[in-house]
Every structure is written in structure tokens, then in C-alpha cells.
N, C-alpha and C positions, 0 to 999 in steps of 0.2 A: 158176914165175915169181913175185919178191916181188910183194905187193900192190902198192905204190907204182910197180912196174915196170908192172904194169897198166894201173896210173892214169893215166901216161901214155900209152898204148895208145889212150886215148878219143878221141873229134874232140874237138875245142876246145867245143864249146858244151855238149856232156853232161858233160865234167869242169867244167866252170864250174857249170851250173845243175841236173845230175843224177849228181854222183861218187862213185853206190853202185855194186859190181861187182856182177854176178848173182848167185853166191855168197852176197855179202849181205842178199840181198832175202826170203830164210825170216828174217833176224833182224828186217831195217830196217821191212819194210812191215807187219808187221802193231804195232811199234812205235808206228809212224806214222798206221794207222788204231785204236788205243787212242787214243792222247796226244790224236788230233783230237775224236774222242769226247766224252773228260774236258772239254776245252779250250769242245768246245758248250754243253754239262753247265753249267760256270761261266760260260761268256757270260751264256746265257741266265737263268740265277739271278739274277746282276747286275744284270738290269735290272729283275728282279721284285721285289727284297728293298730298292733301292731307292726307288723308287713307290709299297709295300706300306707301306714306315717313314715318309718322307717326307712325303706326300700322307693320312696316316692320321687320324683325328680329333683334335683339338689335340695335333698332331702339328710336323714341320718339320725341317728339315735339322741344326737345332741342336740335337735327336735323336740324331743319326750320332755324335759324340764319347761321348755320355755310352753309348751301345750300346757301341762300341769299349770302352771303361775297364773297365766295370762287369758285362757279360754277355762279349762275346767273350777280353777274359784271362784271363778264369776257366776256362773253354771248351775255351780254348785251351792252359792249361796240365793240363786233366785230360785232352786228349785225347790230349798228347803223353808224358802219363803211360801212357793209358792204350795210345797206342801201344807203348812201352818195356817194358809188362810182355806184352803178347802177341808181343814181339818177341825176348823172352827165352824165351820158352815153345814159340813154334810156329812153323813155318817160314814163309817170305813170300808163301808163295800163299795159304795161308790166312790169314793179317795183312790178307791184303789183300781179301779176302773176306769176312772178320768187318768190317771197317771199313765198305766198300761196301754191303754188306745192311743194317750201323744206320744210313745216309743214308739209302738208298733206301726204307727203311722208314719213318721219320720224315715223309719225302715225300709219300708216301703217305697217312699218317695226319693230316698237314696239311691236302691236296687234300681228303679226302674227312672229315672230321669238325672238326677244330680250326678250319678257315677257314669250313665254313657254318655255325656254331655260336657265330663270333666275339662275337655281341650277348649272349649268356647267360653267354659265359666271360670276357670284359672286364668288366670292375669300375670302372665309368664310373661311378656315383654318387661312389664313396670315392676315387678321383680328383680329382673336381671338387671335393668336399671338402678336399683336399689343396692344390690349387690357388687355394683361396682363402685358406688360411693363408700359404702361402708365396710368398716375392719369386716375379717373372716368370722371372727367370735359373733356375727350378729346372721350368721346363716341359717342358727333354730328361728328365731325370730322371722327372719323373713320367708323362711318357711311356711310357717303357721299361715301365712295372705298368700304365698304364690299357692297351697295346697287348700284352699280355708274349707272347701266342702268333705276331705280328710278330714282336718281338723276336726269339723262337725261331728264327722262321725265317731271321729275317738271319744270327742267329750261325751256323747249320748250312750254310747257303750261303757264309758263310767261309769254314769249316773246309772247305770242298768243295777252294775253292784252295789251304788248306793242306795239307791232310790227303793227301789224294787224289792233286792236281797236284803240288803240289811234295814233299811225304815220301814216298809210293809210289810212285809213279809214277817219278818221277827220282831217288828211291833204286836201282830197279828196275833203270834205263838206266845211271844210271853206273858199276853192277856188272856189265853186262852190253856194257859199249863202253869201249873203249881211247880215250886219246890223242890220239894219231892217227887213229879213226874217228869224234870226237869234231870235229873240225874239218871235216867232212863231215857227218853225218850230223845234229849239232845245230840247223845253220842251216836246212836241210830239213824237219825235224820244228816246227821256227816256223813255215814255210810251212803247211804241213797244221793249225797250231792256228789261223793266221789266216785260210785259208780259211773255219775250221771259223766262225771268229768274224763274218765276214762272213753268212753263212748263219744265224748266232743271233739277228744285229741284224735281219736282213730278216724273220725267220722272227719275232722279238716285233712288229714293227711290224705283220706282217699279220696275227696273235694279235689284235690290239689295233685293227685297223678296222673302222670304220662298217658297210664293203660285206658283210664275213664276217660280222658279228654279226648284219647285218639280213637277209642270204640266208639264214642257219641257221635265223631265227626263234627263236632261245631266248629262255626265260625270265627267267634274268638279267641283270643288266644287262654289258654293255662289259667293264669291267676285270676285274669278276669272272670273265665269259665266259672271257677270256683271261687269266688267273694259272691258271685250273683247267686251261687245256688245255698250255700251258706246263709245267707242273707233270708233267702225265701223261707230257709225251715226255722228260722231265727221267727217270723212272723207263725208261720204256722202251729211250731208250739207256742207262743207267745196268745194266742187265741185262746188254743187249749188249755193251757194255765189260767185263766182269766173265766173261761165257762166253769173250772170243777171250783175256783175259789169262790166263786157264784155260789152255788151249791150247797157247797162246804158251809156258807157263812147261812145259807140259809135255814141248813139241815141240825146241822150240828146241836149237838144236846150234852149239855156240859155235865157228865157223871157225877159232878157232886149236887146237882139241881135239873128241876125237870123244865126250867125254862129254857128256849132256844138263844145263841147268844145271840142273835139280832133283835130278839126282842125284850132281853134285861134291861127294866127300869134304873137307872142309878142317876144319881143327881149329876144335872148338866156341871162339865167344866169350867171352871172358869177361861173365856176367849182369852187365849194371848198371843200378841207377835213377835216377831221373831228375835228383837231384841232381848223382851221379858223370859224367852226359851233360853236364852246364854247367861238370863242371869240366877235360873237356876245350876249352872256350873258353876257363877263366882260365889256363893254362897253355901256350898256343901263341899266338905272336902273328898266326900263320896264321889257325887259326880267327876269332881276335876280329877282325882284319881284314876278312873273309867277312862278320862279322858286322855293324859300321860299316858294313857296303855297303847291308846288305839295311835296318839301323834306318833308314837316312838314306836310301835309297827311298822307305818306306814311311810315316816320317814327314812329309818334304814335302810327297808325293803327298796324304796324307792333312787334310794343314792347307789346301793349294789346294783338295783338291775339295768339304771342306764350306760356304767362301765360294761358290762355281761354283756345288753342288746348290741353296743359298740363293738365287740370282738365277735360274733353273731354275724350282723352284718357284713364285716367284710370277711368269715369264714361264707355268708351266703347272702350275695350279693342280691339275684331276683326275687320277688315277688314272693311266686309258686313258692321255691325251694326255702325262702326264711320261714313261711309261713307254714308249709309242712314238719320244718325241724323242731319248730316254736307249737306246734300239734302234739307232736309226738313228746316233749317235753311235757304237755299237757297231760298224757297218758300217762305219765312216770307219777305224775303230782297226783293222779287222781287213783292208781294200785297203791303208791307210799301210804296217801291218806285212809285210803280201803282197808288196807295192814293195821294202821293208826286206830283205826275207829272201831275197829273188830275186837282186837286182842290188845290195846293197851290202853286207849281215852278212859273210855267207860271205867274200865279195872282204874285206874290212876283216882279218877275222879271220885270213885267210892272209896276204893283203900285210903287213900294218901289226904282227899281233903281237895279245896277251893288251892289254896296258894302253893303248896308243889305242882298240881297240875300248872299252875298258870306263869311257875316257873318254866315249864318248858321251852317256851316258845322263845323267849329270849337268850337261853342258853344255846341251843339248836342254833339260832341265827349266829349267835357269836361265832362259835366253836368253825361253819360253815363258812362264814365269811373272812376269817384270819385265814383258812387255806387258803381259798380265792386270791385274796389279795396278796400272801405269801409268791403265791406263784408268779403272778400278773406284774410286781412289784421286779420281781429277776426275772423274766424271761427271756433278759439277753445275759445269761450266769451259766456259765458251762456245766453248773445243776442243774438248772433248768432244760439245754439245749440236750445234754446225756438222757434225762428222762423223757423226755418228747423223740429221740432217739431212739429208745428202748421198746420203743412201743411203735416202731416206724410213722412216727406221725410228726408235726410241725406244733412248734409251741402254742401258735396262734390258736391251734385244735384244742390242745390242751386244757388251756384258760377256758375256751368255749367249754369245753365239759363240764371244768370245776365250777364254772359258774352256772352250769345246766343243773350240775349235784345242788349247788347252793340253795338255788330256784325251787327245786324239788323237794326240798327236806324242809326249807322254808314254808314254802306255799303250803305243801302238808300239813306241819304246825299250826299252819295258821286254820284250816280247815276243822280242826278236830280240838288242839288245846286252847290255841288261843278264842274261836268261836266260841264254844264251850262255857268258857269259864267267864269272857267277858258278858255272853248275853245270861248265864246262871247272873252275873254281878245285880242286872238290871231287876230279879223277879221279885227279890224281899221290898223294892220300893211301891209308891199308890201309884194307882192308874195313871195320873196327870203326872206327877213325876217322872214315870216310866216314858209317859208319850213325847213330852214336851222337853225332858232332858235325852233321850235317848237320840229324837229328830237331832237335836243341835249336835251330837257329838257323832251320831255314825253320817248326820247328812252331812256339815260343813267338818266336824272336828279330825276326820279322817284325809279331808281334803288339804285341812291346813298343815298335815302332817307330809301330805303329799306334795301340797305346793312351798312347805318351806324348806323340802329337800331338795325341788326342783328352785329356785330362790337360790342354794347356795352353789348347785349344779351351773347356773347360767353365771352367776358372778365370776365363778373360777376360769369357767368359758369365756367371757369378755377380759379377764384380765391374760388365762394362759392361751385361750385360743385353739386346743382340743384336749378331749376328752384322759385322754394319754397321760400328758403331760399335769392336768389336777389329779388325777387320781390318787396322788398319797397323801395329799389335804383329805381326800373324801373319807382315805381310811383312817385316819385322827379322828376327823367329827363321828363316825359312824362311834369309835368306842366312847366318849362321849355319850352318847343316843342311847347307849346299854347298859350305860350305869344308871343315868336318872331312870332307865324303866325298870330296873330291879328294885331301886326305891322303892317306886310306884308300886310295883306288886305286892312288896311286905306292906306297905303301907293300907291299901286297901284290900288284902287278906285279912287282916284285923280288922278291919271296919265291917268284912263282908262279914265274918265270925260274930260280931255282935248283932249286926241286921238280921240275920234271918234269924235270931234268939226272939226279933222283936223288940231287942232294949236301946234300940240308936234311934237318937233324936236326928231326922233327917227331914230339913226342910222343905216342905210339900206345898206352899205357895210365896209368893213375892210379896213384902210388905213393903211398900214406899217408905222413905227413911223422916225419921220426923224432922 
């Protein structure tokens, strides 16, 4: 019997909210408890790397840009270097195993030497020195060197979402899932990361209490307490992800064939570096497409959330306390997403088709960020002061909210439609296509979406000097950001519509020009 003949076969509620067939479940479920894994792995990083930078000594949100620019594209593009040359060398179980052990290692060597060690290996005198030569606008900057084993860590907790979640991981899957399993089995694997996410958020906040630190009796203080134990489950599942994708890669038996996938014969790649990777983007308007989605993501998000972490901040000044509210925010993102992924992705995705769902995400960001910034914009307007009145609370709380909702309905989106529909983008391409385009846009193309929002964050800080004060630059550029990526959507909605028919001519190698 076809698969699809199956699929019908189900009651109505299992094909709706569970339409793997048994057969599938040696491929799907141990997928699905990898990807959730990973998915804890980076919640929970999130909220530490944040806290760690922000809340650090003459430190502050206006940090987060110049980290972005200056440490993580650089990072960024050696590690998708150095992806490409171990990707030409050895095959993907070990790619992905060399990669995983330098995190988890790093990790390690953070928790237990670089973080209690912090006061001897910052360089806080020549800093301060620093800071008092130079304007106020250059205090992210000087940041980044009075904090740099911070810094460190924020960059390697990046790279966790890049490297990791979206280059291995969903390289991994989109070589390993059709099409058509791909409309099933995507929106399900969202559920498993936002459960996973929910579980990271609850799991820092209670890292980070009163009750736990003062029942243990330890030594150190709170945040410290909790970054160190944080840390250690960060390594421990980071193991266990790495033994079952072991496993997985070994066991695995691809239902349309009885070979294992580690040992399908297919004709070697051609080796290329990392140059010849980006220039499969200037060459397909497919790729660049994929790619406008992900810059224009990564960008807005990124110019919203360093105003948002700046009113955060000074609503929660320490460590502990940013770090648990920014937890708990985590929790809200990963029930939003859970809701998302259950009862509407899937459904969207099937009913409606590739480009309404993949409108979502940009609409949600709009719609989210014009209150935000509404507010944030008057919050010395005796609208503003009445409504933060009404609700006995201070404006400053307010804006924290709207931009916690932002955050929330954002990040959700981005968990369920936009994942979704960008990695469905990549399945109708080849193998080499898939790998060597895919590396360039979610390892550097996400970064430079990141770092050019941070780029415009630091300019407006050198020339206004806080974060405050540019903000209604930032909300000009952001609507900008949202129209070139609704472009971008219909544009490669019609491209994706032709591709998986099979009848687009879509550049699969690089021909040197005569």
C-alpha cells in the first residue's frame, strides 16, 4: 500500500496531530529526540550568554551589537570555513562529531576554569584606562576586551544555533526526508524543540532561585550558582545528543531503500571552499532568495531585541534576576510555539501551501513591533503614563512587556513558520546544492543578517551615544527590513512552486567563466 494511501488509513486526529506511520518511527523519533535535545542545549545558553554580557561590569545591552560585528562574524565565518574543509575530508558522522566535542569542550573549560578565574583574566585596569580616553558611544566596544572570556562564550553559544541546529543538524534531516515527509514530519519536530524550550525556560529560572541556592547552602553567590550548573547539563546533554546521533546514523534504514544511510554509495562531491559555497548564492536566484529571508529575519529581530534587552536591563539590573525573567520569557516562546506547531503550522502548511505559511512570520514581526515601538516611542505622553497607571505599574515595565510579547510571538514564528518553510525551501534542491548552499546561508548568511543589524546599532551609538536616543532610526530601518522580505517571499514562493514540480533549472555546480 502507497504511503499517502496510509495516511489516509489514520482516524482523523492522528493524521492531523501525529501523521508518522510506524514504519517511520526508527527514522522520525530518534530525529526528534536529537533536534529536542540540541534545541534545550541553545534555549538554555540563550538565556545565560545573555545575562553573562548584559548585566557584566560596565557592561549593557549596547554590548550585543558590537559582540555581533566584531567577535561572532568572524566566528562565524571561520567556523563555516572550517566546516567546508572537514566536509570535504570526512564523512557526516564525524563532521558532526568533531564539531560537537569543540563545543562541548569549550563548555567545559569555561564552567570550570575561565569563569572562576574571571577577575585575573579580565583586564579591567586597561579598560578603564580605555574608557576614559574615549567618547561614551565606545563602551560596547570596550566591553567586548574588559569582558572577552564573556564575549567568548556568547560567540560559542551562537555558533551552537548555527553550527549545530541549523548546519548539522538540518543538513542531516533534509538528506534524510523527502518532500512529502517533510510536510509531516517538520511541524512535529517544532513541537519536540518547543517542548524542549519550555523545559530550558523553567529549568533556568529554577537554576536561578532564592529557594535552590539557599536549600544547597553553597558558597557562591546566585547567578554564579546557576550559570555553573546550567553549564554542566549544557555538556551532559550535549554527550547524549552526540551518542544517539551516533546510532542514528549508523542504524538508520531509509524506508524507501534497504541500504543504511552511512553506507549509500553516491558519487563523491565535488570539494569546494568556501568561496566556491557563496558562489552558489550569486548564481541562483533560488538560493539568494532563501537567503533575503533568513538576512531579513535575523536582522530585525536583532535591532528589536537590543532596544527590548536595554529596557530589561535596567527594569532587572543583576545577573540572577535578568537571567530568570529572560528564562521565563523562554517558557512563554516555547507554549506559543507548542500552540503553533500543534494546531496551526502543520494545518497552514497543508491547507494554504509554501508562501502563505511563509508569510507568517514577517507579518507577526510587523504587526508586534509597531506596538513595541508605539509605546517605547511616547512613554513620556500622558497615554502612555495613564496606561502604565491603570495597571499600577511604571512605563518602563510596560515597554519590558510589549517587548517580552514581541519576543514571544516572534521567536514562536520563527520556531514553527519560518523553520518550516525555509528548510521545506532547501529539499527540492541536489545533495551538493543542498549542502554547500545551505552551509553559506544559515552558517555566515544568518550572521550577516545579524551583524548588519548590529553595524547599524553601533553607528547610531557612536554618533547618538545611547540606545534611547537612536531608537526611532532603528524603527525606520526595521519597516524597510519588511518590505524587501515580503518581496523575498512571493518571489521565492513561485520559484519553490516550480522546484518541487521538478521543472526549475537550478544551478547544481560552479563553472568558471570563459
Amino acid at each position: 500500500m502507497a504511503r499517502d494511501d496510509l495516511l489516509d488509513t489514520m482516524p482523523t486526529l492522528k493524521r492531523l496531530f501525529w501523521p508518522i506511520l510506524k514504519k517511520e518511527y526508527g527514522k522520525f523519533v530518534p530525529m526528534l529526540l536529537i533536534y529536542s535535545l540540541i534545541v534545550f542545549n541553545y534555549s538554555l545558553l540563550k538565556t545565560i550568554k545573555d545575562a553573562l554580557v548584559v548585566t557584566a561590569k560596565n557592561s549593557g545591552a549596547a554590548t550585543i551589537p558590537f559582540i555581533k560585528l566584531w567577535a561572532i562574524l568572524p566566528m562565524a565565518l571561520l567556523s563555516t570555513l572550517i566546516f567546508t574543509r572537514l566536509a570535504n575530508k570526512y564523512s557526516k558522522e564525524k563532521v558532526f562529531t568533531i564539531m560537537m566535542t569543540g563545543f562541548l569542550t569549550f563548555f567545559f573549560i569555561f564552567a570550570f576554569f575561565l569563569y572562576p578565574n574571571q577577575n585575573t583574566l579580565h583586564p579591567n585596569d586597561l579598560a578603564d584606562r580605555l574608557q576614559s580616553y574615549l567618547p561614551k558611544g565606545f563602551t560596547g566596544l570596550i566591553a567586548i576586551f574588559r569582558n572577552w572570556t564573556f564575549t567568548l562564550f556568547y560567540v560559542m553559544s551562537e555558533l551552537w544555533g548555527t553550527m549545530i541546529m541549523s548546519v548539522l543538524f538540518w543538513g542531516f534531516a533534509n538528506e534524510v526526508t523527502s518532500v512529502k515527509e517533510a510536510g509531516r514530519f517538520y511541524s512535529i519536530l517544532s513541537v519536540g524543540a518547543n517542548l524542549s524550550t519550555i523545559v530550558a525556560g523553567q529549568a533556568g529560572v529554577f537554576f536561578c532561585s532564592t529557594f535552590l541556592h539557599s536549600y544547597l547552602n553553597v558558597a557562591i553567590d546566585r547567578w554564579s550558582f546557576s550559570l555553573m550548573v546550567s553549564v554542566c547539563i549544557v555538556i551532559v546533554t550535549g554527550i547524549l545528543t552526540l551518542l544517539m546521533y551516533r546510532r542514528l546514523n549508523h542504524t538508520l534504514v531509509d524506508p524507501e531503500n534497504t541500504d543504511t544511510i552511512a553506507a549509500k554509495k553516491k558519487p563523491k562531491a565535488k570539494k569546494m571552499g568556501l568561496r566556491e559555497n557563496f558562489a552558489y548564492l550569486a548564481r541562483s536566484k533560488y538560493l539568494i532568495c532563501i537567503a533575503l529571508l533568513v538576512l531579513s529575519f535575523n536582522g530585525a529581530l536583532t535591532l528589536i531585541e537590543i532596544v527590548w534587552k536595554d529596557q530589561a536591563h535596567q527594569l532587572y539590573p543583576y545577573g540572577a534576576d535578568y537571567s530568570a525573567y529572560m528564562a521565563n520569557v523562554m517558557s512563554f516562546i516555547g507554549i506559543l510555539s507548542t500552540i503553533l506547531s500543534i494546531f496551526v503550522c502543520g494545518q497552514v502548511v497543508r491547507k494554504f501551501g509554501w508562501t502563505v505559511s511563509a508569510y507568517v512570520t514577517p507579518v507577526i514581526l510587523l504587526i508586534s513591533a509597531s506596538l513595541f515601538f508605539f509605546f517605547y516611542l511616547g512613554k513620556s505622553t500622558p497615554f502612555a503614563l495613564s496606561i502604565a497607571g491603570a495597571f499600577g505599574s511604571s512605563p518602563l515595565a510596560i515597554i519590558t512587556l510589549l517587548g517580552s510579547v514581541q519576543n514571544v510571538f516572534s521567536r514562536a514564528s520563527k520556531f514553527t513558520f519560518f523553520d518550516v518553510t525555509k528548510e521545506m525551501a532547501f529539499i527540492p534542491l541536489s545533495k551538493e546544492c543542498k549542502q554547500k548552499g545551505k552551509s553559506a546561508i544559515d552558517g555566515v548568511g544568518s550572521r550577516l543578517g545579524k551583524s548588519g543589524a548590529s553595524l547599524i546599532h553601533q553607528s547610531l551609538l557612536l554618533f547618538f551615544g545611547t540606545v534611547t536616543i537612536s531608537a526611532p532610526y532603528v524603527g525606520c530601518i526595521i519597516i524597510l527590513i519588511f518590505l524587501g522580505w515580503l518581496v523575498a517571499v512571493r518571489a521565492l514562493g513561485k520559484l519553490y512552486s516550480t522546484a518541487s514540480k521538478g521543472s526549475i533549472n537550478i544551478p547544481q555546480k560552479i563553472h568558471k567563466k570563459d
